[in-house]
C-alpha positions in Angstrom: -9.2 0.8 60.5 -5.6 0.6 59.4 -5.3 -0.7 55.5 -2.7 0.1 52.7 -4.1 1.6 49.3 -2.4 1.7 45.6 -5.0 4.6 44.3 -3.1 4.3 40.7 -3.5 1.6 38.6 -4.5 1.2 35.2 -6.5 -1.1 33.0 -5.7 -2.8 30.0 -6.7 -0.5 27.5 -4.1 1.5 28.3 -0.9 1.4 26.4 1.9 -1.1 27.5 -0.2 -2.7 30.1 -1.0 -6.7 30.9 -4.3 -8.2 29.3 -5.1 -9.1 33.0 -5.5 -6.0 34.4 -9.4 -5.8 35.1 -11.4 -5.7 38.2 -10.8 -9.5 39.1 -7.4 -9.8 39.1 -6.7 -6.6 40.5 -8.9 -7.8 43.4 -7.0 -11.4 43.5 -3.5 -9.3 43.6 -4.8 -6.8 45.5 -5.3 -9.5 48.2 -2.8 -11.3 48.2 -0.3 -7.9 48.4 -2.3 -6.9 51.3 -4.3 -4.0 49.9 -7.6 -2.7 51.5 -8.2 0.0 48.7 -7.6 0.1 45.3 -8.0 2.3 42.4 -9.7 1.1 39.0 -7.5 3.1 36.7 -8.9 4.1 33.3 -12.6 5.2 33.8 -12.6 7.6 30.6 -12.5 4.9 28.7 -15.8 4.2 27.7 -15.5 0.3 27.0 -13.9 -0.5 30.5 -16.4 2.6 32.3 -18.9 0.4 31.0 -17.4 -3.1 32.5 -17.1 -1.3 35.7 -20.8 -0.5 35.9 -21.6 -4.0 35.1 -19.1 -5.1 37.6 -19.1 -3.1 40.3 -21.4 -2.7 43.1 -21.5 0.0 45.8 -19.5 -1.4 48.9 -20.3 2.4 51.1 -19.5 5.7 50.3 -18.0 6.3 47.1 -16.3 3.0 47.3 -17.2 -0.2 44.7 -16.6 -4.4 44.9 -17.5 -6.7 42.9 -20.3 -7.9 42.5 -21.0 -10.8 44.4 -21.0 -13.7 42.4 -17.6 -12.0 41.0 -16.5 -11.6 44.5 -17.1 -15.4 45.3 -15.3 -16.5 42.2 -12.4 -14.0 42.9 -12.2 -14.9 46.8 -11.7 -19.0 45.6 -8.6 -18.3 44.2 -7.2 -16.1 47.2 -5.7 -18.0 50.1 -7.6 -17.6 53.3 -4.7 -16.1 55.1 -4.7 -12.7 52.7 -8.5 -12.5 52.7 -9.2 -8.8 54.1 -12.5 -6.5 52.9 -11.2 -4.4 49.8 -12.7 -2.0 48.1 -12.5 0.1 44.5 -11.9 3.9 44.2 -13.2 5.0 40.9 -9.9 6.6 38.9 -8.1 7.6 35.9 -4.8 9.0 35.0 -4.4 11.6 32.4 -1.6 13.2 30.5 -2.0 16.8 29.3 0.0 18.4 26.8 0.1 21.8 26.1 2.3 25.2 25.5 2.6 27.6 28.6 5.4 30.2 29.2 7.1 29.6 26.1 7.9 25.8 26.4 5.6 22.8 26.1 4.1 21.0 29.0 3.5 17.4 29.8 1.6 16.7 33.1 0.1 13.5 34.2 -2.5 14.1 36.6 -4.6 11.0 39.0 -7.8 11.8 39.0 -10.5 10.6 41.8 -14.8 10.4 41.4 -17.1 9.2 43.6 -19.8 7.6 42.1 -20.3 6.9 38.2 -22.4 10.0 38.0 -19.0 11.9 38.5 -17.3 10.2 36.0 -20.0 10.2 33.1 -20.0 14.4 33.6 -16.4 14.1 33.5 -16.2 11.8 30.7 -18.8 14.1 28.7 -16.4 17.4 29.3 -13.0 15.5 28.1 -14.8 13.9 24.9 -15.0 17.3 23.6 -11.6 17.9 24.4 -10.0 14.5 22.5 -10.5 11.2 22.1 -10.5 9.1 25.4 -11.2 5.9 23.3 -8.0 5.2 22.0 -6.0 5.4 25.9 -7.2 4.3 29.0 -4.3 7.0 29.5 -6.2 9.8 27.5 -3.6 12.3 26.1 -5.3 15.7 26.2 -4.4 19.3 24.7 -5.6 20.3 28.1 -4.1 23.2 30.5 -3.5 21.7 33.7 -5.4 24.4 35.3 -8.3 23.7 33.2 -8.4 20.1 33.9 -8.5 20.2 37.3 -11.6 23.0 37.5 -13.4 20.3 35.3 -12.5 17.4 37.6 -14.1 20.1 40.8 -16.8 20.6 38.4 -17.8 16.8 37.7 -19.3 16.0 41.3 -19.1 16.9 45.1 -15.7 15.1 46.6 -13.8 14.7 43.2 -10.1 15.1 43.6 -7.1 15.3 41.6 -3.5 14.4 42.4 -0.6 15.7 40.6 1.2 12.1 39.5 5.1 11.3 40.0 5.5 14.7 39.8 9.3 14.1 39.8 9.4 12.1 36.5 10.9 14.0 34.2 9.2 13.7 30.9 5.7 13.8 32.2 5.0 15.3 34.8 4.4 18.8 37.5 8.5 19.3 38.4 9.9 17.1 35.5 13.3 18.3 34.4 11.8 18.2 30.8 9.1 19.9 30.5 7.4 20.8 34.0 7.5 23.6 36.4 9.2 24.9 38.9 6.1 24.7 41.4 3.0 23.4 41.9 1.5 26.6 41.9 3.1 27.5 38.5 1.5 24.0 37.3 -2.5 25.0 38.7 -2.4 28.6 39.3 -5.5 30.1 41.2 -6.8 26.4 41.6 -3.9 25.4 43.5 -5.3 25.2 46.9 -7.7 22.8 45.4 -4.8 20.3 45.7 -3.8 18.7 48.9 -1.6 15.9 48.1 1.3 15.1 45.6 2.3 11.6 43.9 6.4 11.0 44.9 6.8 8.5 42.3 9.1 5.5 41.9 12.7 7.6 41.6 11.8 9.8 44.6 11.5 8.9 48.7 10.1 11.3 51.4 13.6 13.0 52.5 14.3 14.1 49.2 10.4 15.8 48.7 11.0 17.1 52.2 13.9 19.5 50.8 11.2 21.7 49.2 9.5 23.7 51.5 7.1 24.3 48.4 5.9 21.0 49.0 5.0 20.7 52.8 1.4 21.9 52.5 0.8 18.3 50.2 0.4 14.8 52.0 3.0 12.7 50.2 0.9 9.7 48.5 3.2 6.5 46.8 0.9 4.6 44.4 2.5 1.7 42.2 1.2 3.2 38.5 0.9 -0.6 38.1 0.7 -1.6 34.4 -0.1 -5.5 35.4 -1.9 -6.9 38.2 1.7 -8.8 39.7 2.9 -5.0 40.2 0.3 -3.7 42.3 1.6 -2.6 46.0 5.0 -1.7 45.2 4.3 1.5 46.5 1.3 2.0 48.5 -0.1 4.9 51.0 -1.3 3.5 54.6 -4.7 4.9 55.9 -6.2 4.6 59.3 -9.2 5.8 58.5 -12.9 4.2 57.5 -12.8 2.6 54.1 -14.7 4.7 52.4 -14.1 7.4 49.7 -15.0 10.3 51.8 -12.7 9.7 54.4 -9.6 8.7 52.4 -10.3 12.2 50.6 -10.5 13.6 54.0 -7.3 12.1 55.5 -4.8 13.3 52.5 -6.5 17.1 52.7 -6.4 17.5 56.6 -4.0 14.5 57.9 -6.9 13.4 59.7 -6.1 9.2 59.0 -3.0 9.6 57.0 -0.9 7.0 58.5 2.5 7.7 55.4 3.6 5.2 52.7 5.2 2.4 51.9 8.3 3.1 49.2 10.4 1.3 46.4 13.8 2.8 47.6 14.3 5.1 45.2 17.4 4.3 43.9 15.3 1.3 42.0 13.0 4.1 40.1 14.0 4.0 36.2 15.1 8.1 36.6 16.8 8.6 39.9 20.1 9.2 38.3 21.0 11.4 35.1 22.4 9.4 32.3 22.4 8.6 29.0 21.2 4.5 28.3 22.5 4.2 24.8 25.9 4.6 26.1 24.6 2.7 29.4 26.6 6.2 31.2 24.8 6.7 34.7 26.1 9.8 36.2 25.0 11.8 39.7 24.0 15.2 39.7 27.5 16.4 40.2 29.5 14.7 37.6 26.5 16.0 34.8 27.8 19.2 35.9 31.0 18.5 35.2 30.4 17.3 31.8 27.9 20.1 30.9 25.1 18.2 30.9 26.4 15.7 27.8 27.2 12.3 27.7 31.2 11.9 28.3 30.5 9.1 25.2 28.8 10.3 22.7 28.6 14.1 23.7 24.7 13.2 23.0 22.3 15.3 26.2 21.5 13.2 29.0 18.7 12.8 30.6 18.2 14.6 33.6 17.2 12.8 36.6 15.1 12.9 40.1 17.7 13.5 42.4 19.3 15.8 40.2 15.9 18.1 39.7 15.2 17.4 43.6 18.6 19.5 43.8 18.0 22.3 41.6 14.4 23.2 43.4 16.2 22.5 47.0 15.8 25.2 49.6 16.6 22.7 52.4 19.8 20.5 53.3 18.9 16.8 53.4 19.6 16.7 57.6 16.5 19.2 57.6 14.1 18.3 60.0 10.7 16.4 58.5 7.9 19.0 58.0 4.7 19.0 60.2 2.7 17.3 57.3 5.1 14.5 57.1 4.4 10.9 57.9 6.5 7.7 58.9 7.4 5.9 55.7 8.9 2.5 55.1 10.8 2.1 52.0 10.2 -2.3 50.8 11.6 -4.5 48.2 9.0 -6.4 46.0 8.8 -9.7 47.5 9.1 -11.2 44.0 12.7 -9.6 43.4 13.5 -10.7 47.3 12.8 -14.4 46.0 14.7 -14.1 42.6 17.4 -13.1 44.2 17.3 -16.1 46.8 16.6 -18.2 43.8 19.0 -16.4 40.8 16.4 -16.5 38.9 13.8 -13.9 37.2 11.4 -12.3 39.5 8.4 -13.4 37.3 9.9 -16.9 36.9 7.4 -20.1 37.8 9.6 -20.8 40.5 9.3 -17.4 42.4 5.4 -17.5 41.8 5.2 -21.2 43.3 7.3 -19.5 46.2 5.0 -16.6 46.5 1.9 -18.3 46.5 3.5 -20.7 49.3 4.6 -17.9 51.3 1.5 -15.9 51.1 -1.1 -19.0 51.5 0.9 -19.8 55.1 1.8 -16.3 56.2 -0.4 -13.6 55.3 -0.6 -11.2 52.6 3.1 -10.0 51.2 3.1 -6.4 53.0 2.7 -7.9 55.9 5.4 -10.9 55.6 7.9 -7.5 54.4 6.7 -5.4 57.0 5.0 -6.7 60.0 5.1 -10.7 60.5 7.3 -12.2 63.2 10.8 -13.0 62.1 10.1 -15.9 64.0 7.5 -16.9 62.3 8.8 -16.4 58.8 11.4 -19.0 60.1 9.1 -21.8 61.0 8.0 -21.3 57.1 11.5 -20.6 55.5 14.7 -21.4 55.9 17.8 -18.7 57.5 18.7 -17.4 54.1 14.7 -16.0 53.7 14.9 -14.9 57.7 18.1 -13.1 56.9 17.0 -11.1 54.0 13.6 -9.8 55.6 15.8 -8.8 58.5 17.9 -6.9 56.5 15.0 -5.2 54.4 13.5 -4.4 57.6 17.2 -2.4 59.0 17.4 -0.8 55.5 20.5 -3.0 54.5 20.2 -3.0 50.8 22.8 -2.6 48.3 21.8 0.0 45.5 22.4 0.2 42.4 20.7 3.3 40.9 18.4 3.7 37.5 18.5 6.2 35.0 17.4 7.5 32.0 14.5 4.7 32.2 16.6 1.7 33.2 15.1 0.6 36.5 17.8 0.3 39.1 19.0 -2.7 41.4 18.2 -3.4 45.0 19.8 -6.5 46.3 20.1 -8.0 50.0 23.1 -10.0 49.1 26.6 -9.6 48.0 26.9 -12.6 44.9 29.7 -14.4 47.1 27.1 -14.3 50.2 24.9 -16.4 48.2 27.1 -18.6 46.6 28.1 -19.6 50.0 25.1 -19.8 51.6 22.9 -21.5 49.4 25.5 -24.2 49.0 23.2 -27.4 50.8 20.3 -25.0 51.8 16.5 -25.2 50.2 14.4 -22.3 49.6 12.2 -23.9 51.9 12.8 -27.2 54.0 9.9 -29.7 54.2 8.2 -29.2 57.3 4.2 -29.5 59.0 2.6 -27.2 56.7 3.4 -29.2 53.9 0.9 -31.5 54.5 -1.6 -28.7 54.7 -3.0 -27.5 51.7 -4.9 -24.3 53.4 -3.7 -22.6 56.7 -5.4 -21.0 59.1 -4.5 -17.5 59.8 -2.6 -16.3 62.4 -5.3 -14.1 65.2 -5.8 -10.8 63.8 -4.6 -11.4 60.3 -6.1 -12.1 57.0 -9.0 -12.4 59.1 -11.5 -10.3 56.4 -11.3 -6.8 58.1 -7.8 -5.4 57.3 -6.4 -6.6 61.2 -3.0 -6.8 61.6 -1.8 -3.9 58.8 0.5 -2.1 60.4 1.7 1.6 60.1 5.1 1.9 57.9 7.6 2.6 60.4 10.1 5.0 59.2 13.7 3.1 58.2 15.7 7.0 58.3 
């Protein structure tokens, strides 16, 4: 079966993230974004691993849901055109900091267990290593090389993934303080690793540059530090729903069907800069300054595209490597509305919109992706029609991010809205109003993951 999966996510005991972010509303989001797997986040924790074995239930191989009466209570407040199975992959991400080749490291890592067996051995090996109470996020003194023989070690089928490895604080190829190559990153238990995290500030094309990297399936996750975020980035499967063979479809392409992307121009470090001066700069004009800030003469921070660049041994025109899949690079449907609207993405009036769109259309991968632009219009009004259309051609206007500002992504020029909006309604009153459930279309949001379709490359 074809479904999308967000395999990193994290809880709310880790640091910076929304009170919400449990197993219920990650299932209620995860629905309604269109999600047939997702990952728990955070299971070294030992306060949520425990909520997750009084939650969870097995739903088939290495995969949980929740328990029923959970599941019937969660499934009330999900409308019945986004229903779909969905399942849990039991997760965690952790950051390991330590000194190798004269500099110090900082590697986040996604980590991947199939049953709670795994993850109490795992759990019992790290405890002695830090404490993985005060993070769902546990920062370890850990060799990355080390870590990942312990995650082998914990149970048959437990994985790990190296995590936005472009990002340059913390992670494998980070500018600051990662390496050059995986291998570097892993040594000897390098082959042990068969797919790499892109991240937020990165895309396919530019990970296809390195021919380092075309023995790893490319994976996009959101990192999701609230439930609203989840999907933003997702890998498509077409593949049973089951632990095994999602493991088995990243290490052999065997069911790996690509990813859907942020464009990468919206990830917070795509550009070098410097954000107390708010000075963005490309790769080119850094070099020109010698690496400082032309304001302050302060360093700047040293961004995705320009890293991408220094490791490069391909042109960008190079063809697409024999692991590579399609991809489809997607704007948060949230920001889509708040741009209709000029207002916040997280604003009352966007969520009313969402939840209107979603209840009549189907989940909101498939209204960006995959559902009729003719039936989006029988729902919304030309100005919506328009700006799917042009998300689905790749017409976006970019604005890149840098030095942790997130960048822009607009459909719209401000003088095409202020002209177009003059006299027209988000959305006009039509039949469905006086519905207050709709049936879904044949095929979708039917409760078995029909109607996901494979990303569909934009380049």
């Amino acid at each position: 079966m074809l479904f999308f999966a967000d395999l990193h996510v994290h809880s709310r005991y880790s640091r910076a993230t929304s009170k919400g972010c449990g197993p219920e509303q990650l299932f209620i989001w995860g629905q309604q974004k269109g999600l047939g797997a997702i990952a728990t986040g955070d299971i070294t924790h030992p306060a949520y691993l425990a909520e997750l074995k009084e939650k969870l239930v097995s739903a088939g191989p290495g995969v949980f849901k929740l328990r029923p009466d959970l599941e019937r209570a969660a499934l009330a407040e999900v409308p019945a055109a986004c229903r779909r199975r969905a399942c849990f992959v039991l997760s965690v991400e952790i950051s390991t900091i330590y000194k190798k080749g004269d500099r110090t490291r900082k590697v986040h890592h996604v980590v991947y267990v199939p049953d709670f067996d795994a993850a109490d051995r795992l759990v019992a090996r790290l405890s002695r290593v830090g404490n993985l109470a005060s993070d769902g996020r546990p920062i370890l003194g850990l060799d990355s090389r080390h870590l990942l023989e312990m995650v082998l070690e914990s149970g048959t089928g437990s994985f790990l993934v190296p995590a936005h490895i472009w990002t340059p604080w913390f992670s494998a190829l980070g500018s600051s303080s990662g390496f050059d190559s995986i291998d570097e990153c892993y040594g000897d238990l390098t082959p042990q690793v068969f797919a790499v995290e892109t991240g937020l500030s990165s895309d396919p094309p530019m990970n296809w540059r390195i021919s380092g990297l075309d023995r790893f399936r490319l994976v996009s996750n959101s990192d999701a530090h609230s439930p609203a975020k989840l999907g933003r980035e997702a890998t498509c499967f077409d593949c049973d729903l089951d632990y095994f063979a999602i493991r088995r479809a990243l290490e052999t392409g065997q069911g790996y069907a690509g990813t859907v992307e942020f464009f990468p121009e919206e990830g917070k470090y795509h550009l070098d800069g410097h954000r107390t001066c708010k000075v963005r700069l490309d790769p080119a004009r850094t070099r020109e300054c010698g690496g400082l800030c032309p304001v302050c003469q302060g360093r700047v921070t040293i961004g995705v595209m320009h890293r991408v660049e220094e490791l490069a041994d391909r042109q960008e025109s190079a063809s697409r490597p024999a692991t590579a899949g399609p991809f489809r690079s997607l704007i948060p449907l949230s920001e889509m509305l708040g741009e209709i609207e000029s207002t916040g993405p997280d604003s009352k009036k966007v969520r009313t919109l969402y939840e209107r769109l979603t209840s009549r259309l189907g989940s909101e991968l498939e209204v960006l992706s995959s559902i009729p632009l003719d039936e989006i219009r029988k729902v919304g009004p030309a100005l919506l029609v328009e700006a799917i259309s042009r998300l689905r051609r790749g017409e976006v206007i970019r604005e890149a991010g840098y030095d942790g500002e997130y960048g822009t992504i607009r459909l719209f020029r401000p003088e095409e809205l202020q002209r177009r909006t003059r006299g027209d309604r988000m959305f006009e009153p039509s039949p469905l109003d006086r519905d207050t459930e709709t049936t879904p279309a044949p095929g979708r949001g039917t409760g078995n993951g029909a109607g996901t379709t494979v990303p569909a490359a934009v380049r």
